[in-house]
ROPALUM-687159 format. One line per field, with one value per residue (C-alpha): residue in one letter; residue number from 1; y, z, x. Coordinates in steps of 0.02 Angstrom, whole numbers, plus 32768, in hexadecimal, padded with zeros to 4 digits. Layout:
BEGIN
residuo [A / ...] $
num [NUM / ...] $
v [Y / ...] $
w [Z / ...] $
u [X / ...] $
! end
This chain:
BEGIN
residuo [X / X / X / X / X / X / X / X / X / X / X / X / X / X / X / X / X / X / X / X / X / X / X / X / X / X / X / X / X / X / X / X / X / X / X / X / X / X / X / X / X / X / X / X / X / X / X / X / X / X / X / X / X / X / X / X / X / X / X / X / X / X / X / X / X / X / X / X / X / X / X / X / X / X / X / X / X / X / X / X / X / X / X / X / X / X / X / X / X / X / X / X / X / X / X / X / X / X / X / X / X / X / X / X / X / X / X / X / X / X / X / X / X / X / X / X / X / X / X / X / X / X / X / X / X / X / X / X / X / X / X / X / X / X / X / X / X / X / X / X / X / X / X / X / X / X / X / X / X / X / X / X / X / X / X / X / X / X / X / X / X / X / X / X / X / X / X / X / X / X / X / X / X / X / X / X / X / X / X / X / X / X / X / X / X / X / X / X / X / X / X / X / X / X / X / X / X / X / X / X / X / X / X / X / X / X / X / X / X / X / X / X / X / X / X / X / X / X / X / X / X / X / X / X / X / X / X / X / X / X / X / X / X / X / X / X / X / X / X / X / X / X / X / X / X / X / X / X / X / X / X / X / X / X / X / X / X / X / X / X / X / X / X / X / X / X / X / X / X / X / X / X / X / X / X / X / X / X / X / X / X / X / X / X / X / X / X / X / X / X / X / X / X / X / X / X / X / X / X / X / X / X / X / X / X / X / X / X / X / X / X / X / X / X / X / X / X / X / X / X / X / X / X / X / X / X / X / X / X / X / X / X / X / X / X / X / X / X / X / X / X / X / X / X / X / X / X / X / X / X / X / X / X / X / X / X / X / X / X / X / X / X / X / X / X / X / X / X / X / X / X / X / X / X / X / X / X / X / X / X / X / X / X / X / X / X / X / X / X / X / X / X / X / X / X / X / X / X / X / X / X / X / X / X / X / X / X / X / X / X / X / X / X / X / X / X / X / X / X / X / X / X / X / X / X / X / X / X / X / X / X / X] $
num [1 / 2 / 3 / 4 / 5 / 6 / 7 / 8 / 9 / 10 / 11 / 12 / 13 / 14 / 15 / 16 / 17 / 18 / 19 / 20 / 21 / 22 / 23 / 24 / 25 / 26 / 27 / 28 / 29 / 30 / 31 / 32 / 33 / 34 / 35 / 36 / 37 / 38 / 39 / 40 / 41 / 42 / 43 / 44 / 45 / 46 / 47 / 48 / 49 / 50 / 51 / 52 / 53 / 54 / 55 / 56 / 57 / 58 / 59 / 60 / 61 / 62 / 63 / 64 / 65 / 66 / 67 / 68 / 69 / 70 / 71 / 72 / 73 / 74 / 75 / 76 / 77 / 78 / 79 / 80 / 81 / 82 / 83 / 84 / 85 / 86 / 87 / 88 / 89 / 90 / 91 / 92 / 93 / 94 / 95 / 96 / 97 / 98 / 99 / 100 / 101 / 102 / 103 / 104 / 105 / 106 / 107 / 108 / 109 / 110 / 111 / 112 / 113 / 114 / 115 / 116 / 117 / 118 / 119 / 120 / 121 / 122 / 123 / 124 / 125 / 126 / 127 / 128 / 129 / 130 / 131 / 132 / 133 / 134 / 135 / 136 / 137 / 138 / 139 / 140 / 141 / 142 / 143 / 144 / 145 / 146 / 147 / 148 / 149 / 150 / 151 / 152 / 153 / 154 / 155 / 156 / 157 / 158 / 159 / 160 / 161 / 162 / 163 / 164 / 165 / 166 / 167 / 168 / 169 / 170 / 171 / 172 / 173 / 174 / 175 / 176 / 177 / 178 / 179 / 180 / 181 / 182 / 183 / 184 / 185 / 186 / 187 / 188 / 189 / 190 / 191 / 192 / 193 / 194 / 195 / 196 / 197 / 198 / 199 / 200 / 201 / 202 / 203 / 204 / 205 / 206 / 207 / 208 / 209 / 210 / 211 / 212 / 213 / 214 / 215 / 216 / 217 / 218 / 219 / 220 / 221 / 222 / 223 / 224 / 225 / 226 / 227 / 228 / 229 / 230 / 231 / 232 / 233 / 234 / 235 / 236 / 237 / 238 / 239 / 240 / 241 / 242 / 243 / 244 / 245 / 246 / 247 / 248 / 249 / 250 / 251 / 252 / 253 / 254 / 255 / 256 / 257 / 258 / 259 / 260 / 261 / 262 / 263 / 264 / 265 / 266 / 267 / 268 / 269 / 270 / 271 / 272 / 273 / 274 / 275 / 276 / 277 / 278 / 279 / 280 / 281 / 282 / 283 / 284 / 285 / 286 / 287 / 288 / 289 / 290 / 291 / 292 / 293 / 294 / 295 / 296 / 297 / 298 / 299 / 300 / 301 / 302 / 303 / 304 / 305 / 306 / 307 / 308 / 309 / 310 / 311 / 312 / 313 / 314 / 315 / 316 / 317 / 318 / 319 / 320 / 321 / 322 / 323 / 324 / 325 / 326 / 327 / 328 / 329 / 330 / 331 / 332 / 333 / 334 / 335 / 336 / 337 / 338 / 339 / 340 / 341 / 342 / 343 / 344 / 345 / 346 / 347 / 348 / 349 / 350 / 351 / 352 / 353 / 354 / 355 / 356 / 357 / 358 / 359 / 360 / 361 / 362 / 363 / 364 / 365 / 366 / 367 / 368 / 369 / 370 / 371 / 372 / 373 / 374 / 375 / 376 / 377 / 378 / 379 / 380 / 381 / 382 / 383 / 384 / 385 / 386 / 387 / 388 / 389 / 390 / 391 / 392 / 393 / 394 / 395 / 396 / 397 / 398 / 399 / 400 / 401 / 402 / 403 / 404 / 405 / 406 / 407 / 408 / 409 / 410 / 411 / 412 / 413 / 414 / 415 / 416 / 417 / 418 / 419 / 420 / 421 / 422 / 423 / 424 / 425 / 426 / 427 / 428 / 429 / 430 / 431 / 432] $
v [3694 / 361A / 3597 / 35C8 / 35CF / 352E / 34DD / 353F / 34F4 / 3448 / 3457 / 3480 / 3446 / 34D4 / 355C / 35F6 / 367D / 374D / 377A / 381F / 383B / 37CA / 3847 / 38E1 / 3938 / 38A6 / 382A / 3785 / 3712 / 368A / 35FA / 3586 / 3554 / 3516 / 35CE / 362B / 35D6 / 364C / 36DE / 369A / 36BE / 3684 / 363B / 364F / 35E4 / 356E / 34B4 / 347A / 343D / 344F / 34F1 / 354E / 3565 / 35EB / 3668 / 3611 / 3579 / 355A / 352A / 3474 / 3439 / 3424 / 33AF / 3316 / 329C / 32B9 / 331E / 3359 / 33E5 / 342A / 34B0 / 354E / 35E5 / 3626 / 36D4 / 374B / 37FF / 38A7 / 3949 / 39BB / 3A61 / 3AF4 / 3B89 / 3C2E / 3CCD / 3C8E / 3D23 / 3D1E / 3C7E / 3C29 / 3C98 / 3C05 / 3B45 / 3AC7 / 3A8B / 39E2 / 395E / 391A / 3887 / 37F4 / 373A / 36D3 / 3623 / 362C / 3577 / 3529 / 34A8 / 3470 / 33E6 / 33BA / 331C / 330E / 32DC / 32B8 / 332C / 33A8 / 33DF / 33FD / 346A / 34B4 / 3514 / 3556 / 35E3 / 3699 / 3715 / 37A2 / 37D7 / 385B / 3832 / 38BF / 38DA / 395E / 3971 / 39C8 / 3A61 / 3A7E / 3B36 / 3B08 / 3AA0 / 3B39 / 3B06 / 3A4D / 39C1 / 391A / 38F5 / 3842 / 3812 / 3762 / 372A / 3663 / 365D / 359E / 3597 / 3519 / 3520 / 34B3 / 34AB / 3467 / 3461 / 347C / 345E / 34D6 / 3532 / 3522 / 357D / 358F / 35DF / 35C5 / 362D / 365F / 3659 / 36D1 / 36DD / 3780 / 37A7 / 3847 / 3896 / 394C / 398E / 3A27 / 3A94 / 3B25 / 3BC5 / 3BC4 / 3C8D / 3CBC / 3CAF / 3D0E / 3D98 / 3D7F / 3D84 / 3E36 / 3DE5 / 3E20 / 3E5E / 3DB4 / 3D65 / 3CD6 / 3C61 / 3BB5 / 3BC0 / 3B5B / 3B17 / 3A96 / 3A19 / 3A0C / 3976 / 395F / 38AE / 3866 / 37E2 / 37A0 / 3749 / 3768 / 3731 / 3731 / 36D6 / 36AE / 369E / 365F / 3617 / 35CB / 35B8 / 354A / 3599 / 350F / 3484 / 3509 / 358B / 35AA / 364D / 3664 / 36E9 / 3700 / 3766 / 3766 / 37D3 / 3850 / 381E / 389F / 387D / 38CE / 389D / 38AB / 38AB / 3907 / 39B3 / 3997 / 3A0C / 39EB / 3A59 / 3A57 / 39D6 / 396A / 398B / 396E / 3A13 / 39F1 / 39B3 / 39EB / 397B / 399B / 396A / 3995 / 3993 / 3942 / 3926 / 38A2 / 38C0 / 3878 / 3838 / 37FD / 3795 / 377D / 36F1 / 368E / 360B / 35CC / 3516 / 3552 / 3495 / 33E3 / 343E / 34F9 / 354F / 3611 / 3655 / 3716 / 3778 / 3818 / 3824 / 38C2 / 38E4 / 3955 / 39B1 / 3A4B / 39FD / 3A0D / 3AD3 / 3AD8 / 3A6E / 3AA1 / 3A4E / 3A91 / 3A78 / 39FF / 3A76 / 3AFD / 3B00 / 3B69 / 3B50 / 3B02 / 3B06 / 3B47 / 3B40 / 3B7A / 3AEE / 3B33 / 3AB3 / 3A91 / 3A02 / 399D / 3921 / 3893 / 3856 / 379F / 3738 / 369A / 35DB / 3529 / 34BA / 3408 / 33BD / 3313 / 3290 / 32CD / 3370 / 3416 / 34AF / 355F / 361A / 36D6 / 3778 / 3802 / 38A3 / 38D8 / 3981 / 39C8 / 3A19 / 3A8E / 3B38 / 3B8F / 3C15 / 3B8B / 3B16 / 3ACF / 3A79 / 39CA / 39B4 / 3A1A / 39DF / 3A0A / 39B7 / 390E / 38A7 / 37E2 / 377A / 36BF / 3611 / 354D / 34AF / 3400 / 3357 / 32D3 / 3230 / 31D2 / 31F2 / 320E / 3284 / 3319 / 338B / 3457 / 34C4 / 3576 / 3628 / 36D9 / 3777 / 3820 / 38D1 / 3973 / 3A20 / 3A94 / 3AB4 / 3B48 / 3B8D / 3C1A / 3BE4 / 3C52 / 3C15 / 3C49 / 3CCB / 3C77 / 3BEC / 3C00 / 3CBF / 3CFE / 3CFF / 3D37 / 3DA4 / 3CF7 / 3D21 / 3C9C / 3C07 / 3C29 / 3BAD / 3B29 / 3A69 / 39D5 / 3953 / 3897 / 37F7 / 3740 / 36BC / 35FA / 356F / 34BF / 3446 / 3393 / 336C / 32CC / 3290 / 31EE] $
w [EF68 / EEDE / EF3B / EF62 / EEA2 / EE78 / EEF8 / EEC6 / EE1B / EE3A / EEA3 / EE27 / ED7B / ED15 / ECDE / ECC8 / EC37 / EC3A / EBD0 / EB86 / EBD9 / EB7C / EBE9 / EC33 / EC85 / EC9B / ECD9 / EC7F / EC5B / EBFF / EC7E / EC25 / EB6E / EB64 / EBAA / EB20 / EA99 / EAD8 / EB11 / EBC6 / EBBF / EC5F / ECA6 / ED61 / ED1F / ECAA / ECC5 / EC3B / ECC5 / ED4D / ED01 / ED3A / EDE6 / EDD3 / EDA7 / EE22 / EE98 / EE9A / EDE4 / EE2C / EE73 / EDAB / ED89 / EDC1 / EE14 / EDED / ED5C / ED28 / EC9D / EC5E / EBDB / EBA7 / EB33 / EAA8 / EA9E / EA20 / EA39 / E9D9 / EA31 / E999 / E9AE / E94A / E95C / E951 / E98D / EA1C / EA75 / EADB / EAE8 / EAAA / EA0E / E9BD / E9BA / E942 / E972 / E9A4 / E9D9 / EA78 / EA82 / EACB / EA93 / EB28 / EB65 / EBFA / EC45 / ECC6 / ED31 / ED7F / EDFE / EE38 / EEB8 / EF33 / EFEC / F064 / F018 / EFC4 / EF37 / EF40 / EEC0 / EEA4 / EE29 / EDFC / ED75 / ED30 / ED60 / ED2C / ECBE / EC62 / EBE6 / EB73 / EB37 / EAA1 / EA59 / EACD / EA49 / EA31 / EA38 / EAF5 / EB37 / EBDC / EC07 / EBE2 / EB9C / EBF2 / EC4D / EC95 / ED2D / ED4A / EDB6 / EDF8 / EE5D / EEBF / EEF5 / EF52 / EF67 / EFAD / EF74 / EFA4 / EF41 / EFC0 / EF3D / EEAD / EF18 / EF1B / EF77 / EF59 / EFC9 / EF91 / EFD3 / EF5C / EF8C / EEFA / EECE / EE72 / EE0C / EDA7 / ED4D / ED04 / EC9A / EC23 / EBF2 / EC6C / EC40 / ECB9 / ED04 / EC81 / EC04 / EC3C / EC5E / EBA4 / EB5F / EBB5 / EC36 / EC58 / EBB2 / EB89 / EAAF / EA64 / EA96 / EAC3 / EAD9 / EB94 / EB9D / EC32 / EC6A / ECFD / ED49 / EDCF / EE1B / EE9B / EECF / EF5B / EF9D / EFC8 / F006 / EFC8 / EFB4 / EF70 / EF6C / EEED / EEE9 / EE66 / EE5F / EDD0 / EDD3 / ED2E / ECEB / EC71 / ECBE / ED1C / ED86 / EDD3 / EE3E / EE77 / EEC4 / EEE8 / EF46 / EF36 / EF44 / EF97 / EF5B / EFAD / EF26 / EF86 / EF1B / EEB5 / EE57 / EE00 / ED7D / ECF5 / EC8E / EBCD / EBBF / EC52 / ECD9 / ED75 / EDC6 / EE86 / EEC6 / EF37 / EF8F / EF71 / EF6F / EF28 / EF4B / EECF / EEF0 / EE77 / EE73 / EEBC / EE2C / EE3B / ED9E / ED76 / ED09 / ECAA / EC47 / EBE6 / EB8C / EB03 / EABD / EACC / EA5A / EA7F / EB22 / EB28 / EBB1 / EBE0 / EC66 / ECA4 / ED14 / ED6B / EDA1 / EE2C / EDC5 / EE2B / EEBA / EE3A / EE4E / EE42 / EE18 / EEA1 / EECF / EF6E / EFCA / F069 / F0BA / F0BB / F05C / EFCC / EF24 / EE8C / EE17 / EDFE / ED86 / EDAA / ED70 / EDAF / ED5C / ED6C / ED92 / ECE8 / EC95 / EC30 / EBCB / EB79 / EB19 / EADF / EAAB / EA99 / EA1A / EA24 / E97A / E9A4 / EA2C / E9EE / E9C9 / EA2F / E9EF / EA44 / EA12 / EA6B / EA63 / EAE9 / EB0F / EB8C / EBE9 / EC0D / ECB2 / EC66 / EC5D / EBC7 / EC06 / EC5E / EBFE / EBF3 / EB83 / EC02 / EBF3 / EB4F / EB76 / EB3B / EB21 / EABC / EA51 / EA66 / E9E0 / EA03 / E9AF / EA01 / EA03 / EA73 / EA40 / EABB / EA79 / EB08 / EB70 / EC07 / EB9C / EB26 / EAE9 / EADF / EA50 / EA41 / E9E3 / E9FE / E9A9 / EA28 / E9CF / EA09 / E9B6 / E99F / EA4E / EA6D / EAE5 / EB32 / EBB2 / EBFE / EC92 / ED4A / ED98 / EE30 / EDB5 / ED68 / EDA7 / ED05 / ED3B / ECB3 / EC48 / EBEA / EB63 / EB2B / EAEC / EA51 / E9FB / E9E3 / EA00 / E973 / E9F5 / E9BB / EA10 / E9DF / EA42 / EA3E / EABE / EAE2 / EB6C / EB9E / EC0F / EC5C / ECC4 / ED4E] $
u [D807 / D864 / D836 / D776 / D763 / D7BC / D736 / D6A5 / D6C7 / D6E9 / D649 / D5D0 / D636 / D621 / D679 / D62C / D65F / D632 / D5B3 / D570 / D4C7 / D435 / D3AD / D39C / D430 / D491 / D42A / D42F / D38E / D3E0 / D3CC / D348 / D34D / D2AE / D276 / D2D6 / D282 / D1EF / D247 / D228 / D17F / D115 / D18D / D168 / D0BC / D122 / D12C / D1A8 / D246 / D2B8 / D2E8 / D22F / D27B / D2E8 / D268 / D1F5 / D21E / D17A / D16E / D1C4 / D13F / D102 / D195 / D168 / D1F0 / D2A5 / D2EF / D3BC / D3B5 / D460 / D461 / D4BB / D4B1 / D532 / D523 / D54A / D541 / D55F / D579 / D5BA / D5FC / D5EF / D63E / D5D7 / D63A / D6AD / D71D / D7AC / D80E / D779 / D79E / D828 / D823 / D7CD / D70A / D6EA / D668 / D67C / D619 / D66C / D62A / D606 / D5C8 / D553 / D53E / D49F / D46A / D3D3 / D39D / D305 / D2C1 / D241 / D239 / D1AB / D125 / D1A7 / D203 / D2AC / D307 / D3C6 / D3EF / D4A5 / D49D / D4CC / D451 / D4CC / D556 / D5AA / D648 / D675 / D70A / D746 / D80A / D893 / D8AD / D7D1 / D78D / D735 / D7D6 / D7DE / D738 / D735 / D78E / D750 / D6DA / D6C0 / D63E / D60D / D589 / D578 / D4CE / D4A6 / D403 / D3AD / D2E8 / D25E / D19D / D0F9 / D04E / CFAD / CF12 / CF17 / CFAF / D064 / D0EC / D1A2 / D245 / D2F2 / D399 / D424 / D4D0 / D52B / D5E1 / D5FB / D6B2 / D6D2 / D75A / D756 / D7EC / D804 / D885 / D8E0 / D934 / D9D4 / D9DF / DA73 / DA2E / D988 / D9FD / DA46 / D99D / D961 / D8FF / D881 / D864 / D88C / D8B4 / D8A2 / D945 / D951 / DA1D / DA47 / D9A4 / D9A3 / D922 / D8AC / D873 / D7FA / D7CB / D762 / D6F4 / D66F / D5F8 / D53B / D48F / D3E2 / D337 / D2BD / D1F7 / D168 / D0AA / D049 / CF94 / CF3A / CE79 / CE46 / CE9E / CEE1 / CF0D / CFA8 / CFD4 / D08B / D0D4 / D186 / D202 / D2BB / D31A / D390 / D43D / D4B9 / D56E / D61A / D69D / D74F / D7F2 / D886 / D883 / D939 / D981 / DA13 / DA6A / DA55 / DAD5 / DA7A / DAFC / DA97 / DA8B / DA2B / D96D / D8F5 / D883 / D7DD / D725 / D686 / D5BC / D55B / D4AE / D443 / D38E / D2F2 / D286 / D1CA / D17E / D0BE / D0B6 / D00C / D001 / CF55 / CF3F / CEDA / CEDE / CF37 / CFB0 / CFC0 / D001 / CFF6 / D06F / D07F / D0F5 / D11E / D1C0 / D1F9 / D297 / D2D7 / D373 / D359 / D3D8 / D474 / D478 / D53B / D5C6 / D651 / D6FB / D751 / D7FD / D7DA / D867 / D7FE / D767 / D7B5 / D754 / D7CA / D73F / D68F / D603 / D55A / D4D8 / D430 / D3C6 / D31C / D2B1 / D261 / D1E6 / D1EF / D15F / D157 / D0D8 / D106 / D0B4 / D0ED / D09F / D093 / D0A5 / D0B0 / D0F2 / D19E / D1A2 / D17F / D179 / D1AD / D192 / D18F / D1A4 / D1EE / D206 / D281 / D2A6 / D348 / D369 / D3D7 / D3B9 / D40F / D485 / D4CB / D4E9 / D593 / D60B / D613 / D550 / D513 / D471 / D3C2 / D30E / D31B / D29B / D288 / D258 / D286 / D272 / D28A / D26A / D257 / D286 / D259 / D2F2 / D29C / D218 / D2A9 / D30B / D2F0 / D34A / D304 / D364 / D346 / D37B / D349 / D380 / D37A / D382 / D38D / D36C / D405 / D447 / D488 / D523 / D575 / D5E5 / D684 / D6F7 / D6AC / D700 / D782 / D7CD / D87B / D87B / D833 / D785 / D6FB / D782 / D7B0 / D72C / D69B / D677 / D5F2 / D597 / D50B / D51A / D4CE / D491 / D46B / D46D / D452 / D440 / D450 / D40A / D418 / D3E9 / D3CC / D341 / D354 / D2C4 / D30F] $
! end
């Protein structure tokens, strides 16, 4: 599996970091700068580059001849805890923010042959990286929490008319790792279990790791009814990952105590996106989406021994399926300069009494700013910064009965969470 990596990377030359979750659950949308300078409004109808594929391969055959554009995305997040009447073993330990910084990297290609447009894309459609202190008040049900997504996806186009259509299949490499804190069975029976106290004496660690590969696809159309007007509809699959890998333990002093080979079900939703955009001038562009997303397939996060289909850990997820709303508008100021700006609102799929310390997620508010700057007219350069917030999110999480032997007599975790992100963009868009 070193070795798949190793080539997987040399392959595609990036490298690709976690990343707290920029969208709903953790599903990431950070794979165009120029799109983030509007909150990726109307994209599936957007003709600004190569980028416009990945939310609909369609969108290439807008791009005329043959285009490179490199970017990626610094992103900052805050997920701050705040204790409010924690019991159990919840009841000691400090609070803590667990967002984890992270640099999300893309590439796109696009060329044309005999009629057709011809796409590839190699991005991060998900991602989850939180990670609190070892000794924090919710270190039984969570300490870090890293899942990395590469997604390569090669598409092909054609405009008929005022139509165009769009297919493209998705080969996905998916890697996670999951650790938090364990309470070893002396010193359960040294606390009363199961009228269990605060005590993190003999704490040891658990780790769980695993990766895969999967398939998917792909579909879009556009259809351009005036010369400004632009109508785009997409879908892409859902994605149906079986992580395989290691559940180790260590003691507190990280003696390496055993492993059990395991694996996991994960399955990424479907998502369909309706997407305008309107020329109101030579200067202004109005663009509008709404994008639903089928979160009602992760119903359960559940690793298992391959021996014998034992569970090692379980957390009901039970979320539901959401909407995101953008409007957004670029602004031509002159024969250099292009200006961006949008506005989003995003749903979270999670429901609230389960809601858990590895994705304290709720509904989040898009406002974003950006800017073009053609150096030549074969090469620009897109910047872009948006600011996410969230209202006061609020949890009350215990450990599932069947993990660690302690089952729902551990107590809870009691609180609310202080969610922010920012977020900067860059790319170069080189036209050849």
């Amino acid at each position: 599996m070193l070795v798949k990596k190793r080539v997987l990377a040399a392959a595609i030359g990036l490298s690709v970091s976690s990343a707290t979750a920029m969208a709903s659950g953790f599903q990431l949308w950070e794979e165009s700068a120029s799109g983030l300078g509007r909150a990726f409004a109307g994209m599936g109808a957007a003709t600004d580059d190569a980028s416009v594929q990945w939310y609909n391969p369609a969108g290439m055959t807008a791009i005329d001849g043959y285009q490179i554009v490199v970017g990626g995305h610094y992103i900052v997040p805050s997920a701050d805890f705040d204790n409010n009447g924690s019991t159990g073993i919840f009841a000691s330990g400090k609070d803590d923010n667990g967002g984890n910084s992270a640099f999300i990297p893309n590439l796109f290609w696009k060329g044309q042959w005999q009629g057709y447009d011809l796409g590839l894309s190699v991005v991060t459609p998900f991602g989850l990286g939180t990670k609190y202190d070892s000794d924090w008040r919710g270190r039984y049900l969570g300490v870090e929490s890293d899942l990395r997504t590469i997604n390569i996806n090669p598409s092909i186009a054609r405009k008929m008319g005022d139509w165009s259509f769009g297919v493209g299949i998705s080969a996905q490499y998916m890697e996670a790792k999951l650790t938090k804190r364990i309470l070893p069975s002396a010193v359960l029976q040294g606390l009363g279990y199961p009228a269990l106290t605060a005590n993190a004496v003999g704490d040891g660690t658990s780790e769980l790791k695993g990766d895969s590969w999967a398939w998917g696809y792909n579909l879009g159309l556009t259809y351009t009814p005036t010369e400004k007007d632009r109508i785009g509809v997409s879908y892409r699959s859902q994605v149906e990952q079986v992580l395989s890998g290691k559940a180790k333990k260590y003691a507190q002093n990280g003696t390496y105590l055993g492993a059990d080979n395991a694996k996991a079900e994960l399955d990424l939703p479907a998502m369909v996106d309706i997407s305008w955009s309107h020329r109101y001038n030579n200067a202004l562009e109005v663009l509008l989406s709404g994008t639903w997303t089928g979160w009602s397939s992760f119903k359960e996060l559940r690793v298992t021994k391959k021996s014998d289909g034992s569970t090692l850990s379980y957390t009901p997820e039970r979320w539901h399926d959401t909407w995101r709303w953008a409007l957004g508008a670029n602004y031509t100021l002159n024969s250099k300069w292009l200006l961006r700006g949008g506005v989003a609102y995003d749903q979270t799929p999670v429901r609230d009494p389960y809601r858990t310390v590895r994705i304290p997620d709720n509904d989040r508010k898009w406002l974003s700013l950006g800017a073009r700057y053609t150096i030549k007219p074969n090469l620009m350069v897109d910047m872009s910064y948006a600011h996410l917030w969230a209202d006061k999110t609020k949890i009350d999480e215990t450990v599932y009965a069947g993990e660690n032997d302690i089952g729902a007599y551990t107590g809870h975790l009691k609180g609310s969470y202080d969610n922010g992100v920012d977020i900067f963009s860059a790319q170069l868009v080189w036209n050849f």
